[in-house]
C-alpha positions in Angstrom: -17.4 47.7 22.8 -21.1 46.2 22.8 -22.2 43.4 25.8 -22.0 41.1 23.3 -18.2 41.3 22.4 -17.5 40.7 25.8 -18.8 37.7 26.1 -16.9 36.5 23.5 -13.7 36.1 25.6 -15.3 34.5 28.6 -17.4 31.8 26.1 -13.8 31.0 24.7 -12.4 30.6 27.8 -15.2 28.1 28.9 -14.7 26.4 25.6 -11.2 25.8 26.7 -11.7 25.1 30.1 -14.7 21.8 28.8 -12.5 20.8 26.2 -9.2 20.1 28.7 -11.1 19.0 31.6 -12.9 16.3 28.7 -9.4 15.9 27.9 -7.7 15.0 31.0 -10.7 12.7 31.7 -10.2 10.5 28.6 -7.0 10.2 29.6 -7.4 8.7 32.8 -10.1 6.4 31.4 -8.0 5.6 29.2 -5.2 5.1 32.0 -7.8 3.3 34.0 -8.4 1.0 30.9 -4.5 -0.3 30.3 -4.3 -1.1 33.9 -7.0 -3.1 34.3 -7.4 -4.9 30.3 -3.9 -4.1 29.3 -1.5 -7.1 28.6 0.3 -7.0 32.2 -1.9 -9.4 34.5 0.7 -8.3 37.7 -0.1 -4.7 37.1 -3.6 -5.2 36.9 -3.7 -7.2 40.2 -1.7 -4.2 41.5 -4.1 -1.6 40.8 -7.3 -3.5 41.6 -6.0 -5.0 44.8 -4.6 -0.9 45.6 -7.8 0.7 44.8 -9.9 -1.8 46.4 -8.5 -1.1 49.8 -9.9 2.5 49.1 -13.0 3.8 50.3 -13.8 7.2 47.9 -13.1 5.6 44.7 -13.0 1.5 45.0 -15.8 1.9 42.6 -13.0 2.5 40.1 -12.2 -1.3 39.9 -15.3 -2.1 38.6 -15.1 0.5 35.6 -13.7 -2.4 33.0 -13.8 -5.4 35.4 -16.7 -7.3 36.7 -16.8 -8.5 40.2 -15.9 -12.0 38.8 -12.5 -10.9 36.9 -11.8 -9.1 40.1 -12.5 -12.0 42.6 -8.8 -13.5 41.4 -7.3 -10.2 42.7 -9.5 -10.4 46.2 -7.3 -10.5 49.1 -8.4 -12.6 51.8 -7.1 -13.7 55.4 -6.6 -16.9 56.2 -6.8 -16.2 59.9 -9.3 -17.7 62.2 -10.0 -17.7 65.7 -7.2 -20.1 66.3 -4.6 -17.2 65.9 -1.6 -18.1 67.8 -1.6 -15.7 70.7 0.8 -13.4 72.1 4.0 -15.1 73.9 4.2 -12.1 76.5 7.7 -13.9 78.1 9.4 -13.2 74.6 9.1 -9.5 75.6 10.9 -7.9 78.2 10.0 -4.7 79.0 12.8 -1.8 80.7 11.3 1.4 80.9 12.9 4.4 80.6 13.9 6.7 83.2 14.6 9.8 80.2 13.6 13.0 81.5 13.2 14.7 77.5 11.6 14.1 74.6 14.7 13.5 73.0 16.0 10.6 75.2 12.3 9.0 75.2 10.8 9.2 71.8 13.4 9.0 68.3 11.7 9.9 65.0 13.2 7.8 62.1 12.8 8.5 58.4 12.4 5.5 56.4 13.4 5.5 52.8 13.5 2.1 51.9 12.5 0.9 48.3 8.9 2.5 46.8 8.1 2.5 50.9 8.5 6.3 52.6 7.4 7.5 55.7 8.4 8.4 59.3 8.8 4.9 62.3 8.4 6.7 65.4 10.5 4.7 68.6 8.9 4.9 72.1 11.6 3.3 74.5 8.9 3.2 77.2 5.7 1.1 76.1 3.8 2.9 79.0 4.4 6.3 77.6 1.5 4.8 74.9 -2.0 4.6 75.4 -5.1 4.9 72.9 -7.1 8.1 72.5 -10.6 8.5 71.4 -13.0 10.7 70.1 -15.8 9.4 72.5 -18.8 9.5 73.3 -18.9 7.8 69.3 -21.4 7.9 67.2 -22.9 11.0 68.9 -20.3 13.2 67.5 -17.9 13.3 64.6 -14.3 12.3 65.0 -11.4 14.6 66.1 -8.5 15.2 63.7 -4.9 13.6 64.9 -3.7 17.0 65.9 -7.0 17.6 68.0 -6.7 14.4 69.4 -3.1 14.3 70.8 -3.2 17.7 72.1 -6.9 16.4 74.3 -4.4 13.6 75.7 -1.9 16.8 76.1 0.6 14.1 74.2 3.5 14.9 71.9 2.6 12.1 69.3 0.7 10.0 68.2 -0.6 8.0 64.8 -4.3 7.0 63.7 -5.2 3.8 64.9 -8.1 2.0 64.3 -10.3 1.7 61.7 -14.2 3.3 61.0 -17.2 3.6 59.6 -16.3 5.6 56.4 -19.2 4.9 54.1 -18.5 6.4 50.1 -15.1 7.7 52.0 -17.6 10.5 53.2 -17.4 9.0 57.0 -17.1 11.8 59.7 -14.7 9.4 61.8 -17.4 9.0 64.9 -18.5 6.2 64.2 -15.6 3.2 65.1 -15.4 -0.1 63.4 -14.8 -3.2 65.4 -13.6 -3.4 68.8 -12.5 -0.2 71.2 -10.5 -0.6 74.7 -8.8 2.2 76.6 -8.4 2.5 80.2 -9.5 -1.2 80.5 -13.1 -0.5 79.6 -14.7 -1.5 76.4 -16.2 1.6 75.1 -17.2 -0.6 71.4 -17.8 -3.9 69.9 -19.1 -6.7 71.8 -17.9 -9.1 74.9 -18.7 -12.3 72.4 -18.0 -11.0 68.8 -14.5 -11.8 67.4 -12.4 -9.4 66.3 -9.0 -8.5 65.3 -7.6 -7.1 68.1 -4.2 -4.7 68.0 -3.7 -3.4 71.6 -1.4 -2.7 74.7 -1.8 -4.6 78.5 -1.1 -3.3 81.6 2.3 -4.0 81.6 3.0 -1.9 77.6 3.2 -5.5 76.2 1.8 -5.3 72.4 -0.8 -8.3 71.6 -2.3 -8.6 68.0 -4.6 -11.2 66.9 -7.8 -12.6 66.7 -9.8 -12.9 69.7 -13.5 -11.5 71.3 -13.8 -8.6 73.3 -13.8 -10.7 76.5 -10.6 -12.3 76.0 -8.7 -9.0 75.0 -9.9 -8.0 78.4 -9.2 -11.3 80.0 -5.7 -10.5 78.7 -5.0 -7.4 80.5 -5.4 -5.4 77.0 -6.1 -1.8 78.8 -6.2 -0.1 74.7 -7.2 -1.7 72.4 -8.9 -1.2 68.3 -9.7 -3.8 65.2 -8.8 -3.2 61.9 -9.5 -5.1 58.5 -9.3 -4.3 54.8 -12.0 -4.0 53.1 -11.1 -7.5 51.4 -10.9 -8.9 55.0 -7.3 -8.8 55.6 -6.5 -9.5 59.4 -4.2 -7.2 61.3 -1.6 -9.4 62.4 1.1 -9.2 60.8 4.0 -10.8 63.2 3.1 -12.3 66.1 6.6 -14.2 68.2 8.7 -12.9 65.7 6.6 -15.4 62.8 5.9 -13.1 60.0 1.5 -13.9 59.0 2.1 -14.3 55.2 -1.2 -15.1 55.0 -2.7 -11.7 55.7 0.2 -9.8 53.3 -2.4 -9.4 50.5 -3.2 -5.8 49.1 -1.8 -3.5 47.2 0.3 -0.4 47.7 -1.2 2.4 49.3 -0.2 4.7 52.6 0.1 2.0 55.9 -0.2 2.9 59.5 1.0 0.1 61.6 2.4 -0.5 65.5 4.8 -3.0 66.7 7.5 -3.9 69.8 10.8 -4.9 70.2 11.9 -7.8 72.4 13.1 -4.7 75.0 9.4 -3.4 75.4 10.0 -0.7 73.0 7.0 0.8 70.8 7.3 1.2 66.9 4.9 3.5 65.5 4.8 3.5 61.5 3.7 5.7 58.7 4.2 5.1 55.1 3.3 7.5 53.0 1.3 6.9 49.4 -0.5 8.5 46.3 2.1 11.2 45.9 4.6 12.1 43.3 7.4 10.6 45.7 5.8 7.2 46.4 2.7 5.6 44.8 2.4 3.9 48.8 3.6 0.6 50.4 3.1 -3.0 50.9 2.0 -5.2 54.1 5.1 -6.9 52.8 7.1 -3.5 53.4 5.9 -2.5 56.6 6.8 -6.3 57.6 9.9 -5.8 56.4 10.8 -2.0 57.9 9.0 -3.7 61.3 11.8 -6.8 61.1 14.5 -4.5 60.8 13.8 -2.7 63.1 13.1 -5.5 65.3 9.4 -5.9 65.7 8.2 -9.2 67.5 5.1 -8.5 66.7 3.4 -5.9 64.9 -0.2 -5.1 63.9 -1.6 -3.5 60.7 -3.6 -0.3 61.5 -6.1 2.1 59.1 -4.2 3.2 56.2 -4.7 5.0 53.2 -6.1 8.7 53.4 -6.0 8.1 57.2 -2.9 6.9 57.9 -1.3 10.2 59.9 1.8 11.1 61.9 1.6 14.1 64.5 4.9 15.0 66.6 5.5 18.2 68.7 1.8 19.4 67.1 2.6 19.1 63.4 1.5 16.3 61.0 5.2 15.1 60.4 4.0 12.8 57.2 2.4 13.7 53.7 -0.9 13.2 53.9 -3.2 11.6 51.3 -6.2 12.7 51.9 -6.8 15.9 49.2 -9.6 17.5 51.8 -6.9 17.4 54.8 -6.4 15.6 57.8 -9.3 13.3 57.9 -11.1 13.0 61.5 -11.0 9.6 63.3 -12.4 8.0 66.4 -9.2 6.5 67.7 -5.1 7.3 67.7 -2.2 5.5 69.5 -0.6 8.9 71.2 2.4 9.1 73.1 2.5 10.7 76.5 5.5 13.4 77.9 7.8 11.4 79.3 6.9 12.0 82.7 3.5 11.5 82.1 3.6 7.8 81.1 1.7 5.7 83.0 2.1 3.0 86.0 
């Protein structure tokens, strides 16, 4: 058999390879193309409001929509500085005296509706504190996994968000405000932010206000977090649910929030999988209410959003490169290790 017979194999092969990869890509241009022309307005607001909370591929509502078609699917806060704050006598916080894990810390799988994931219950607030991938900017971000096991933890989520430019951020770099051990590591004393963050005495705050009042409230940890669309992170605050930041579309959610007994709720929803396309703000409201949230706080989401417990991711995570690396987590001490 001559050189030139063999190639005749691998040229067909090629051949076959171009022609389905061309294939598959019609067809999700083609996909693209019902969602965002075809006859259902609600769907289309669906999928623009969903992509545009992305970072890697936002660019993909813009493929048959202009910037003014899409500024009817924009969602936008309504929040301003006067955010009502924090009513800390509404909480009432009894620590634990469990000596385990298992008395401490409950993991809860949540299958409710399109909204999957794992809610993570801290009975002691002080068993939570915020860890960081600091000094920022001078190095990239640590992965959950990393991060928990530098705090020597057995849990924690992602917390807050970051500078992820092009989704090709390396997680150093920290959006907004940070706080942890009282000391503001990020941000500004006179900027506003959205502030989602824990006092001295494990009480949960969440709401606008500038880096010197977080600190003039006690908050020892502390992030920010908006969407891209500028969705604030309050999402209950004295048991009143913030309808005015549940915009957005479905994707995977991180979020934190605390019962009326001092308790800690750490969710994860999961997204862009074959089980779940992701959740609403209105769905982690919800699973926060049931579970009885007073207030609650919308954290980074989407390829970020991550649950670690006993040194394994516990979630599905979106990301398609792996755990992404991020400059802040919410991670929850041994028992005997929280905090006075």
């Amino acid at each position: 058999m001559n050189s030139q017979s063999k190639k005749h194999p691998f040229l067909r092969f090629l051949s076959f390879l171009g022609v389905t990869l061309l294939c598959l890509a019609l067809i999700l241009v083609g996909l693209i193309w019902v969602l965002e022309k075809g006859p259902s307005p609600t769907m289309t607001g669906m999928f623009a409001r969903s992509v545009r909370e992305t970072s890697a591929i936002r660019w993909i509502s813009t493929m048959f929509l202009s910037e003014e078609d899409l500024e009817q699917y924009k969602s936008v806060s309504t929040e301003d500085a006067a955010t009502e704050s924090i009513n800390t006598s509404l909480i009432h916080v009894s620590r634990s005296a469990a000596a385990s894990v298992e008395d401490s810390v409950e993991v809860v799988e949540i299958a409710e509706g399109t909204a999957k994931g794992k809610l993570l219950l801290v009975r002691d607030p002080k068993q939570v504190i915020l860890g960081t991938s600091a000094p920022f900017v001078q190095q990239a971000g640590l992965q959950l996994t990393d991060m928990v096991a530098k705090y020597d933890g057995i849990a924690g989520i992602n917390a807050g968000g970051f500078n992820d430019d092009n989704g090709l951020g390396n997680g150093g770099t920290p959006l907004g405000l940070v706080i942890s051990e009282g000391e503001l590591l990020w941000g500004s004393l006179d900027v506003g932010y959205n502030v989602v963050g824990l006092d001295g005495n494990g009480i949960l705050h969440v709401g606008s206000m500038s880096g010197r009042q977080a600190l003039d409230a006690g908050i020892q940890y502390g992030v920010s977090f908006v969407t891209h669309d500028g969705l604030s992170s309050s999402l209950i605050i004295n048991g009143e649910v913030q309808y005015q930041n549940l915009g957005g579309g479905v994707n995977p959610r991180t979020a934190i929030g605390q019962r009326k007994d001092g308790a800690i709720l750490l969710l994860v929803l999961d997204g862009r999988s074959i089980s779940t396309l992701g959740a609403s703000l209105e769905d982690v409201v919800n699973i926060m209410l049931e579970y009885g949230a007073v207030n609650a706080g919308n954290l980074d989401g989407g390829s970020s959003s991550v649950m670690v417990y006993g040194g394994e991711i516990i979630n599905h995570c979106s990301s398609v490169t792996g755990p992404r690396r991020v400059p802040t987590g919410f991670i929850v001490l041994k028992a005997g290790d929280a905090l006075d």
